[in-house]
CHARMM internal coordinates of N, CA and C (Angstrom, degrees):
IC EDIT
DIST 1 N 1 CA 1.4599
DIST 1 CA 1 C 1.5250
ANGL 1 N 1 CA 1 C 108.88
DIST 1 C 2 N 1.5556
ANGL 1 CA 1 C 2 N 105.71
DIHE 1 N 1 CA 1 C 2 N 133.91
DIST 2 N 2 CA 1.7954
ANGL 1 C 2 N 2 CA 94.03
DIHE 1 CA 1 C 2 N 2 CA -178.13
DIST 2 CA 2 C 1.5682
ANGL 2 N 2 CA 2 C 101.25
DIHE 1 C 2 N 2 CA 2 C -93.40
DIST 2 C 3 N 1.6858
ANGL 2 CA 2 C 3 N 98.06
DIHE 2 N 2 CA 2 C 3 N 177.91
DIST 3 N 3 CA 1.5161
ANGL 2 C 3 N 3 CA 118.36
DIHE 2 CA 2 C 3 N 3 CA -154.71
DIST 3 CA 3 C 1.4938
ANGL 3 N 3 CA 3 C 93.44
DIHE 2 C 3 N 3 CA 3 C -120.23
DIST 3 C 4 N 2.0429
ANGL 3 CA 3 C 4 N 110.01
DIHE 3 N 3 CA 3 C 4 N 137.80
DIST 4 N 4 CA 1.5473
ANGL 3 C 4 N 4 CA 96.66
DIHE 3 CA 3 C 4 N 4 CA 168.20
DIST 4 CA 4 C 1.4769
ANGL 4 N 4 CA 4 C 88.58
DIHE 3 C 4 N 4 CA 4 C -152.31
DIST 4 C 5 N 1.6294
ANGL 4 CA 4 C 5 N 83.18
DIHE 4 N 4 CA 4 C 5 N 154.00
DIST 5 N 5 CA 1.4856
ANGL 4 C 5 N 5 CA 103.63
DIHE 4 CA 4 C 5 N 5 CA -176.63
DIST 5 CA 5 C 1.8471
ANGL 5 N 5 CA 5 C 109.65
DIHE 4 C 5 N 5 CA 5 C -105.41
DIST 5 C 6 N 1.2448
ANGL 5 CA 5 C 6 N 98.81
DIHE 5 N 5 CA 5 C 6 N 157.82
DIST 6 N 6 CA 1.6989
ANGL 5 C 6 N 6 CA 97.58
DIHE 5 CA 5 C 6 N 6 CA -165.84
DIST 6 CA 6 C 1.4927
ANGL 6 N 6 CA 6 C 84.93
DIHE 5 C 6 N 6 CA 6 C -151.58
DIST 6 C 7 N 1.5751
ANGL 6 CA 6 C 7 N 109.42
DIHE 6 N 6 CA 6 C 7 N 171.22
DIST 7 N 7 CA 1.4435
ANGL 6 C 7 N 7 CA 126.01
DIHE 6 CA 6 C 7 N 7 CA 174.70
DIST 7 CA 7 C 1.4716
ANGL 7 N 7 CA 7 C 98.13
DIHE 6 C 7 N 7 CA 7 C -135.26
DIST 7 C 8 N 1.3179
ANGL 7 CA 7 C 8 N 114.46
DIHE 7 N 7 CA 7 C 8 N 145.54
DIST 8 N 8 CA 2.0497
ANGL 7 C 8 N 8 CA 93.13
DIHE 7 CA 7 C 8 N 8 CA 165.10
DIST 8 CA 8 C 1.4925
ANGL 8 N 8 CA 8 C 98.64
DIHE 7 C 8 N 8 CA 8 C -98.29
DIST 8 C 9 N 1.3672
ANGL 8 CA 8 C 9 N 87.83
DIHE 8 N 8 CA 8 C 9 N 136.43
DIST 9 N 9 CA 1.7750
ANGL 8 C 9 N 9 CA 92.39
DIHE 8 CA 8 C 9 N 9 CA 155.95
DIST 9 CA 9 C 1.2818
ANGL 9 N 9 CA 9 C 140.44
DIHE 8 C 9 N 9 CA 9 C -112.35
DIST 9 C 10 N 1.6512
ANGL 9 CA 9 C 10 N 118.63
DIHE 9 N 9 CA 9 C 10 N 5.43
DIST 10 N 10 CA 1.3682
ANGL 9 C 10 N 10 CA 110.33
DIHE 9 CA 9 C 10 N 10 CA 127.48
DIST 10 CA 10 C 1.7520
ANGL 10 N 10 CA 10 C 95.47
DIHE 9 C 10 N 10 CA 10 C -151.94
DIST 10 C 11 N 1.6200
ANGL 10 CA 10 C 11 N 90.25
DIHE 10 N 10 CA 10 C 11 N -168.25
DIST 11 N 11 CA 1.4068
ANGL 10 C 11 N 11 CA 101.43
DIHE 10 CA 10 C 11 N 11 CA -172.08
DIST 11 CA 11 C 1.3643
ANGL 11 N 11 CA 11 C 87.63
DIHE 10 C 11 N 11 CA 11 C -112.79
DIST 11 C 12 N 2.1045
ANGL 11 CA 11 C 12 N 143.55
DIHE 11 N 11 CA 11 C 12 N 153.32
DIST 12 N 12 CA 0.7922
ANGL 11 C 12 N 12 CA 161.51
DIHE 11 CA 11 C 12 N 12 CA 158.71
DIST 12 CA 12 C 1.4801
ANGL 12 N 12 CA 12 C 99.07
DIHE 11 C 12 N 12 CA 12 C -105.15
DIST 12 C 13 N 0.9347
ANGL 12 CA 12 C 13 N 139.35
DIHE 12 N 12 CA 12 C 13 N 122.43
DIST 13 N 13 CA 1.7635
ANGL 12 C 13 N 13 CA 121.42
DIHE 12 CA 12 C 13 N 13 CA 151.10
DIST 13 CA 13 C 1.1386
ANGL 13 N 13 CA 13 C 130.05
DIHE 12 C 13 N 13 CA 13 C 11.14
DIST 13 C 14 N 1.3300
ANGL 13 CA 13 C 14 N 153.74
DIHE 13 N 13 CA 13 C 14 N -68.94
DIST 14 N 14 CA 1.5212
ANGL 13 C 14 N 14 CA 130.99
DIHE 13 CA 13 C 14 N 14 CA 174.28
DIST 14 CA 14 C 1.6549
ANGL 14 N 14 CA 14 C 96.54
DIHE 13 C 14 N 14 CA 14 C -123.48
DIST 14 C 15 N 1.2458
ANGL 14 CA 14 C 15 N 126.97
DIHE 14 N 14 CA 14 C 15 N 15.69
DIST 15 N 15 CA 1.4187
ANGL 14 C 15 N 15 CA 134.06
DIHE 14 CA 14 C 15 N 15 CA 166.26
DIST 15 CA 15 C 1.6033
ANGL 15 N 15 CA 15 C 112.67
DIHE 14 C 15 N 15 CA 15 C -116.04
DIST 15 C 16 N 1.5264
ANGL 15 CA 15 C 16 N 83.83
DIHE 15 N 15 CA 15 C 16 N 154.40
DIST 16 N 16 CA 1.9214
ANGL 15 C 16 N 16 CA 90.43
DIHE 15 CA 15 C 16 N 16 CA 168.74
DIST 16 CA 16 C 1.4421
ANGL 16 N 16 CA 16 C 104.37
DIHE 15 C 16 N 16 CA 16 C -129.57
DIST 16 C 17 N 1.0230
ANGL 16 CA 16 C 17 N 132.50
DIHE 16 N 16 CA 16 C 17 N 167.18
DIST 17 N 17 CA 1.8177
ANGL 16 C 17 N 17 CA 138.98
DIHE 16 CA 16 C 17 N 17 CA -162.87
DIST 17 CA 17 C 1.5431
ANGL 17 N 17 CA 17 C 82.25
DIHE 16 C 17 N 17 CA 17 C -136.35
DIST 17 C 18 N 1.5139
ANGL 17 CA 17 C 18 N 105.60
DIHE 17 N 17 CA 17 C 18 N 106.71
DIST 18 N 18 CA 1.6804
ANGL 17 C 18 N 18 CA 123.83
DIHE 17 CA 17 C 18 N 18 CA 175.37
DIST 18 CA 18 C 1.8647
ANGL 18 N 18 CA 18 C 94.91
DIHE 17 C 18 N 18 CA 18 C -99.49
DIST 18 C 19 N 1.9277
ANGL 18 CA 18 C 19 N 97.28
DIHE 18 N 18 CA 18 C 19 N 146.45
DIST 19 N 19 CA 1.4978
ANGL 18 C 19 N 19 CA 83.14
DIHE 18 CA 18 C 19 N 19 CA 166.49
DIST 19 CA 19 C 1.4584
ANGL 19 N 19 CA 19 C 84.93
DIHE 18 C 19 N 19 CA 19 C -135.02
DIST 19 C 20 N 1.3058
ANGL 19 CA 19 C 20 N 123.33
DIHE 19 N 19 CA 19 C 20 N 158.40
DIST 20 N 20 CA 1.6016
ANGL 19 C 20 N 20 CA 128.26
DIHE 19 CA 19 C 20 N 20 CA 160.34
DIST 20 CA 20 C 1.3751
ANGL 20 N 20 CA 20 C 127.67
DIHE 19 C 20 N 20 CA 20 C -66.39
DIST 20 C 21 N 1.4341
ANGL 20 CA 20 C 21 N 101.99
DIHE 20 N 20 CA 20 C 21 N 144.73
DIST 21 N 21 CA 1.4791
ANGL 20 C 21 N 21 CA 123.67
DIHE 20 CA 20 C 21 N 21 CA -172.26
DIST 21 CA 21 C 1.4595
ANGL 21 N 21 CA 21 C 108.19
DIHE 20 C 21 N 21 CA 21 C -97.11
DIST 21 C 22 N 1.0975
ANGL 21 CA 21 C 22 N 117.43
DIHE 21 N 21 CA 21 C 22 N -32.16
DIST 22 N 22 CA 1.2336
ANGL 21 C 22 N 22 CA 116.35
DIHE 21 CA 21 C 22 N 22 CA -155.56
DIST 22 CA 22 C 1.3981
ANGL 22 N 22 CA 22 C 116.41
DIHE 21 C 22 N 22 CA 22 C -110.19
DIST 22 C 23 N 1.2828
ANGL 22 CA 22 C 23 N 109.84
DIHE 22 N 22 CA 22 C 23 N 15.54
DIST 23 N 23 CA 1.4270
ANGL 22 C 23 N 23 CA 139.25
DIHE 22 CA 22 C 23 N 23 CA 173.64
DIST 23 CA 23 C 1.3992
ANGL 23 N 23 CA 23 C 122.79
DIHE 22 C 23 N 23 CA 23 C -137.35
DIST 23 C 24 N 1.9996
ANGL 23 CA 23 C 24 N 121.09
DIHE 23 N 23 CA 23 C 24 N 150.24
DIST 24 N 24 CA 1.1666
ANGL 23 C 24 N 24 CA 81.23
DIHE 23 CA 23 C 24 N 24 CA 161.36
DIST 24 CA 24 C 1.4527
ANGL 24 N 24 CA 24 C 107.71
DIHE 23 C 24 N 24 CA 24 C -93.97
DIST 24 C 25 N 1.7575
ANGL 24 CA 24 C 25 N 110.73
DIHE 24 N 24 CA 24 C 25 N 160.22
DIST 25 N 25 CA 1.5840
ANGL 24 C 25 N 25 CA 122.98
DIHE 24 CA 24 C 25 N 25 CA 167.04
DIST 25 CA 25 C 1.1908
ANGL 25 N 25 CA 25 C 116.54
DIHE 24 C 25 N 25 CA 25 C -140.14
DIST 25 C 26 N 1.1279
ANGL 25 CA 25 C 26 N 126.90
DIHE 25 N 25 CA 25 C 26 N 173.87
DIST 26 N 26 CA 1.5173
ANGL 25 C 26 N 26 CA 125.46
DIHE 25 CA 25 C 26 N 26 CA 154.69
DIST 26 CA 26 C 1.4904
ANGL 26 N 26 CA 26 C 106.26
DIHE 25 C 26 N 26 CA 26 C -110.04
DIST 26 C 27 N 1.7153
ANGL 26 CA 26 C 27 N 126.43
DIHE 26 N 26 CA 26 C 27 N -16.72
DIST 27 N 27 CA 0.9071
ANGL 26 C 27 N 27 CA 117.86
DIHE 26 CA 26 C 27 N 27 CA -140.96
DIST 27 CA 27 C 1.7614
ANGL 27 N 27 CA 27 C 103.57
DIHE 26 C 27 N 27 CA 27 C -92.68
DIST 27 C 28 N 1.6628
ANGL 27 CA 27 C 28 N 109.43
DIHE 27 N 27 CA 27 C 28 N 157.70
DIST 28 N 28 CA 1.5112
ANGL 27 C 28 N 28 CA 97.51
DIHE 27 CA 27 C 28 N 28 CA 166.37
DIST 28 CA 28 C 1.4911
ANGL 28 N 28 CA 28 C 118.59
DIHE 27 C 28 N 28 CA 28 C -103.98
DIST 28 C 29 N 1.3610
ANGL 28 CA 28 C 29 N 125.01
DIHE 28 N 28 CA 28 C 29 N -180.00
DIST 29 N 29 CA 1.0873
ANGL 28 C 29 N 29 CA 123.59
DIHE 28 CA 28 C 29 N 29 CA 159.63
DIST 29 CA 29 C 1.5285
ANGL 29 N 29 CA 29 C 92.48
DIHE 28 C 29 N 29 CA 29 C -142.82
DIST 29 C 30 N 1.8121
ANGL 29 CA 29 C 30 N 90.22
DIHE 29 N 29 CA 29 C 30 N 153.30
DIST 30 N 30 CA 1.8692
ANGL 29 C 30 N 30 CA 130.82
DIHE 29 CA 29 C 30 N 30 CA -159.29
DIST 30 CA 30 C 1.4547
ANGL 30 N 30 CA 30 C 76.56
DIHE 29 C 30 N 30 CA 30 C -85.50
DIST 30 C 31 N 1.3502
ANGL 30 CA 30 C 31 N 105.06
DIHE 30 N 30 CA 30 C 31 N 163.94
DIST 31 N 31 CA 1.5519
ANGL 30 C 31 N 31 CA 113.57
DIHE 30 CA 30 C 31 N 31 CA -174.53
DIST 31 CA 31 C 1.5713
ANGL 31 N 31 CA 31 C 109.72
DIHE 30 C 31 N 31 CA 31 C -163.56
DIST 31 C 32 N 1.2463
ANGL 31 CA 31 C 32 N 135.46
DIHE 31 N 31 CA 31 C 32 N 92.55
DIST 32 N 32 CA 1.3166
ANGL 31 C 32 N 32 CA 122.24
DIHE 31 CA 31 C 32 N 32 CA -158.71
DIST 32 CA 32 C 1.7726
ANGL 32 N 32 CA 32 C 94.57
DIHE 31 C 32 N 32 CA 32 C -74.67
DIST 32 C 33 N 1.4905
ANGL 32 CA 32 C 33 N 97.65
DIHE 32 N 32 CA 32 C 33 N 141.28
DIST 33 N 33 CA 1.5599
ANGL 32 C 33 N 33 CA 119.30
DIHE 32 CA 32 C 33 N 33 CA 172.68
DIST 33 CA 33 C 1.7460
ANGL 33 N 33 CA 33 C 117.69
DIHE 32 C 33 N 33 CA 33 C -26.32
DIST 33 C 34 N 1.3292
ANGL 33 CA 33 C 34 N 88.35
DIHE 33 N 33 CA 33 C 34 N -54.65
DIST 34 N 34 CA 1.8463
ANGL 33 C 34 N 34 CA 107.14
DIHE 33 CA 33 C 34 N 34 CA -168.88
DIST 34 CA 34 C 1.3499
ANGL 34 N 34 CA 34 C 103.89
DIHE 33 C 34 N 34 CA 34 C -71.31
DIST 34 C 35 N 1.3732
ANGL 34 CA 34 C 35 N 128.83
DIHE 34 N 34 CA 34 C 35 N -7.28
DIST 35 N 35 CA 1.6163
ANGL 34 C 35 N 35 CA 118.01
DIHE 34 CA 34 C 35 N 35 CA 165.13
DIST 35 CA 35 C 1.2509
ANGL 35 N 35 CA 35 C 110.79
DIHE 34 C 35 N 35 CA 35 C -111.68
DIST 35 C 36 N 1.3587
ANGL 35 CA 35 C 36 N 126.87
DIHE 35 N 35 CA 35 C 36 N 27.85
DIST 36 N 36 CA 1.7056
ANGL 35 C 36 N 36 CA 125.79
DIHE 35 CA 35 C 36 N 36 CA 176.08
DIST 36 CA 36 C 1.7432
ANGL 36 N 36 CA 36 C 90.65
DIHE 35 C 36 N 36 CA 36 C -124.95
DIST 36 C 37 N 1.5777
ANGL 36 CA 36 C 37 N 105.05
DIHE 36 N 36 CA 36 C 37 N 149.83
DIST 37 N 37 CA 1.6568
ANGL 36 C 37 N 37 CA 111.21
DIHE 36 CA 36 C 37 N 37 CA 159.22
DIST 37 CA 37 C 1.7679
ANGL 37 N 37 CA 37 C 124.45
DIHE 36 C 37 N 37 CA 37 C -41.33
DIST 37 C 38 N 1.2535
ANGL 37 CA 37 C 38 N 113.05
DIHE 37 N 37 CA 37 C 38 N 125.70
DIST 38 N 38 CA 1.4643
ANGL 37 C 38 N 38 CA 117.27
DIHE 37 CA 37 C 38 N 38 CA -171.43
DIST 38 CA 38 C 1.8316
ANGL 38 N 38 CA 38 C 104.24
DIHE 37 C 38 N 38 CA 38 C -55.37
DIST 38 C 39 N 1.0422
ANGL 38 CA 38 C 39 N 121.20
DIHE 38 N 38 CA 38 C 39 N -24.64
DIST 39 N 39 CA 1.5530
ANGL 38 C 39 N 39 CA 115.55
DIHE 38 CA 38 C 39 N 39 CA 174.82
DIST 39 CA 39 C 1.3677
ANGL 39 N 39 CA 39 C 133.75
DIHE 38 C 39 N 39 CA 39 C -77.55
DIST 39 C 40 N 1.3038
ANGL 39 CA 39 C 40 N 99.52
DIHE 39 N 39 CA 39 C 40 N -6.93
DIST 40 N 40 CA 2.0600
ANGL 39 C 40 N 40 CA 107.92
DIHE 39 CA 39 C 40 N 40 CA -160.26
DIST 40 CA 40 C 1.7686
ANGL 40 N 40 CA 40 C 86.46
DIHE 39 C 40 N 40 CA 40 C -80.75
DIST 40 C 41 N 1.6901
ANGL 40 CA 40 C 41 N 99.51
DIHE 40 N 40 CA 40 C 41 N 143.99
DIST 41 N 41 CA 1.2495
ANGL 40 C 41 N 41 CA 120.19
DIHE 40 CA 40 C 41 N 41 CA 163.32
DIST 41 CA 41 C 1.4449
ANGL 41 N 41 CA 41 C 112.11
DIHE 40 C 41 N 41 CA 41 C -139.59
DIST 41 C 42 N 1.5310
ANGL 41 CA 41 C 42 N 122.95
DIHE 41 N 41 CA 41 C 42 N -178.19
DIST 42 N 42 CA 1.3839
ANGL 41 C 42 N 42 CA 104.79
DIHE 41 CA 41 C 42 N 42 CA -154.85
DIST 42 CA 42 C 1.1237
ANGL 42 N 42 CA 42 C 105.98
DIHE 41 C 42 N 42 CA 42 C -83.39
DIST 42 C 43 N 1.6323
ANGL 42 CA 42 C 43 N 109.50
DIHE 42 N 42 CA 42 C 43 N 144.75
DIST 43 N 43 CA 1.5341
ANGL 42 C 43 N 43 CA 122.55
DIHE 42 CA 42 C 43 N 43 CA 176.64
DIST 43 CA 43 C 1.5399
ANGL 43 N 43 CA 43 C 106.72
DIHE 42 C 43 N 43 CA 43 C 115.75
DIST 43 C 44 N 1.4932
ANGL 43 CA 43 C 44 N 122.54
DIHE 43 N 43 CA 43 C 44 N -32.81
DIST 44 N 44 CA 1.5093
ANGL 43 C 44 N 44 CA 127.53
DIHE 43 CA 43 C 44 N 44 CA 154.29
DIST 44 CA 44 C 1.3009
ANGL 44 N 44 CA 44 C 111.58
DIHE 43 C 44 N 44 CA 44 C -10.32
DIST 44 C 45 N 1.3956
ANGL 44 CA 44 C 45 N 121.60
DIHE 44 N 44 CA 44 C 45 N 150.85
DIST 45 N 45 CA 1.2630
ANGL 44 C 45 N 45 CA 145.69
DIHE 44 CA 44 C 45 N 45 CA 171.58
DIST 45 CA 45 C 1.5139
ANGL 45 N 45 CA 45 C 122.95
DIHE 44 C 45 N 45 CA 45 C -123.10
DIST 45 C 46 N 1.3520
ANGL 45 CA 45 C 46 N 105.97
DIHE 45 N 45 CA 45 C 46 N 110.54
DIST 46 N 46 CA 1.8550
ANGL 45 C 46 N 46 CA 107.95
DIHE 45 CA 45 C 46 N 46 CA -163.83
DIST 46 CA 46 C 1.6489
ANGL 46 N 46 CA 46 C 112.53
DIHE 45 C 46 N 46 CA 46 C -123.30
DIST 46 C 47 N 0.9440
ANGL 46 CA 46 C 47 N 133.86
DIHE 46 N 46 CA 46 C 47 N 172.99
DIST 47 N 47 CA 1.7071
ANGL 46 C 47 N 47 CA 138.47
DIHE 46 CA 46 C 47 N 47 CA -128.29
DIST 47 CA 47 C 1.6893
ANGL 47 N 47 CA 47 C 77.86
DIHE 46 C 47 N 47 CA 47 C -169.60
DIST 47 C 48 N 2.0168
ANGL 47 CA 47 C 48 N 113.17
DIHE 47 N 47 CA 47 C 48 N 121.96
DIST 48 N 48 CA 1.1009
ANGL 47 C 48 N 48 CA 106.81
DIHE 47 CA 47 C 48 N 48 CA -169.22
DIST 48 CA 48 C 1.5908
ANGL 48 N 48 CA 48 C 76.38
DIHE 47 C 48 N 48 CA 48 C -123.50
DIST 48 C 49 N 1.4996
ANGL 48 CA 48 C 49 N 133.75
DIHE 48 N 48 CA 48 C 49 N 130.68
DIST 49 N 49 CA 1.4976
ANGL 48 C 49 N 49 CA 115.80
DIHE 48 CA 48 C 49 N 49 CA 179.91
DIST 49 CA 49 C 1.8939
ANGL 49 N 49 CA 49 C 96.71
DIHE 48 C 49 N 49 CA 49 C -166.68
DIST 49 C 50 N 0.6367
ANGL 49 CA 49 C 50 N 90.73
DIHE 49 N 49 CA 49 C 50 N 146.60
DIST 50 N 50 CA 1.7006
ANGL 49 C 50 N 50 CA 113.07
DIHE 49 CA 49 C 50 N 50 CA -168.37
DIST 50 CA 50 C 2.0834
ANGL 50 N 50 CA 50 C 112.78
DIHE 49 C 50 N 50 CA 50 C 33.67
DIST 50 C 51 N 1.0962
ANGL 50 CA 50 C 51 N 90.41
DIHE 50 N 50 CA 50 C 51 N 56.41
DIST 51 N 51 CA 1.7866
ANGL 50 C 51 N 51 CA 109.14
DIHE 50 CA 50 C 51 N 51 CA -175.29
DIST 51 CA 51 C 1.5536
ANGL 51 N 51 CA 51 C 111.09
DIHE 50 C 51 N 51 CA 51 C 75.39
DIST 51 C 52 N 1.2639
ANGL 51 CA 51 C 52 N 127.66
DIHE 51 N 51 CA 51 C 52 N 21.79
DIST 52 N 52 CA 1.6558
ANGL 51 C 52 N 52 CA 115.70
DIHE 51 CA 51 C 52 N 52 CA -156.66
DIST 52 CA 52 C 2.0992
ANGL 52 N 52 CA 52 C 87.89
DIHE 51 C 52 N 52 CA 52 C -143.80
DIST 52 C 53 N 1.0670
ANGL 52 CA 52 C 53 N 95.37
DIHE 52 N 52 CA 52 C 53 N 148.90
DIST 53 N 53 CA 1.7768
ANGL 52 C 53 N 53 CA 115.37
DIHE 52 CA 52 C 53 N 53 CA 177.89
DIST 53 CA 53 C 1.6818
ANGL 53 N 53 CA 53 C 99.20
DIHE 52 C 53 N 53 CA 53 C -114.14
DIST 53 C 54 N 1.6954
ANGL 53 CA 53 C 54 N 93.77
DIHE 53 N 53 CA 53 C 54 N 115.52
DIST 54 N 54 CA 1.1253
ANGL 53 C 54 N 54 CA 94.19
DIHE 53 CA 53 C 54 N 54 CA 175.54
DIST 54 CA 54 C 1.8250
ANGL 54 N 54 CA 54 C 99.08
DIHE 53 C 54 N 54 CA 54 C -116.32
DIST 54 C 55 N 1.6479
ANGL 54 CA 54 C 55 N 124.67
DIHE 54 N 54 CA 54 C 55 N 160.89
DIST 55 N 55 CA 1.1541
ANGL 54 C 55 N 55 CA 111.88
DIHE 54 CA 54 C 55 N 55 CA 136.83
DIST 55 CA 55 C 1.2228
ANGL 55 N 55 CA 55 C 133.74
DIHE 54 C 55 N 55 CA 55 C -43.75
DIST 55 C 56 N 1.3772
ANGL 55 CA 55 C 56 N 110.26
DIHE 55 N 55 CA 55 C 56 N 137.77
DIST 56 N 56 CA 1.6526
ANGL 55 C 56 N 56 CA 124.66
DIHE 55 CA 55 C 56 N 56 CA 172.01
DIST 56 CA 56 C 1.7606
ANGL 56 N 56 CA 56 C 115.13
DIHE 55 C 56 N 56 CA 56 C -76.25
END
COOR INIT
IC SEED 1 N 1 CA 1 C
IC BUILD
């Protein structure tokens, strides 16, 4: 299973707008709240690896 790194760059209300680290992108991806760690705020660093968002 591959491994990806993301940052959020902001929080919306029950979404966060993740962009990748470990690539270059510009692009974001929508992220509903309830599948990211209850602590991340913007600027967090997250570990996307076998379907689950962990802190970095």
């Amino acid at each position: 299973m591959e491994t990806f790194y993301y940052e959020v760059v902001s929080i919306e209300g029950d979404y966060a707008n993740l962009k990748r680290t470990d690539i270059e992108s510009d692009d974001l991806k929508l992220v509903a709240r309830a599948l990211l760690p209850p602590e991340i705020v913007e600027g967090s660093r997250l570990k996307y690896e076998w379907m689950q968002y962990t802190m970095e």
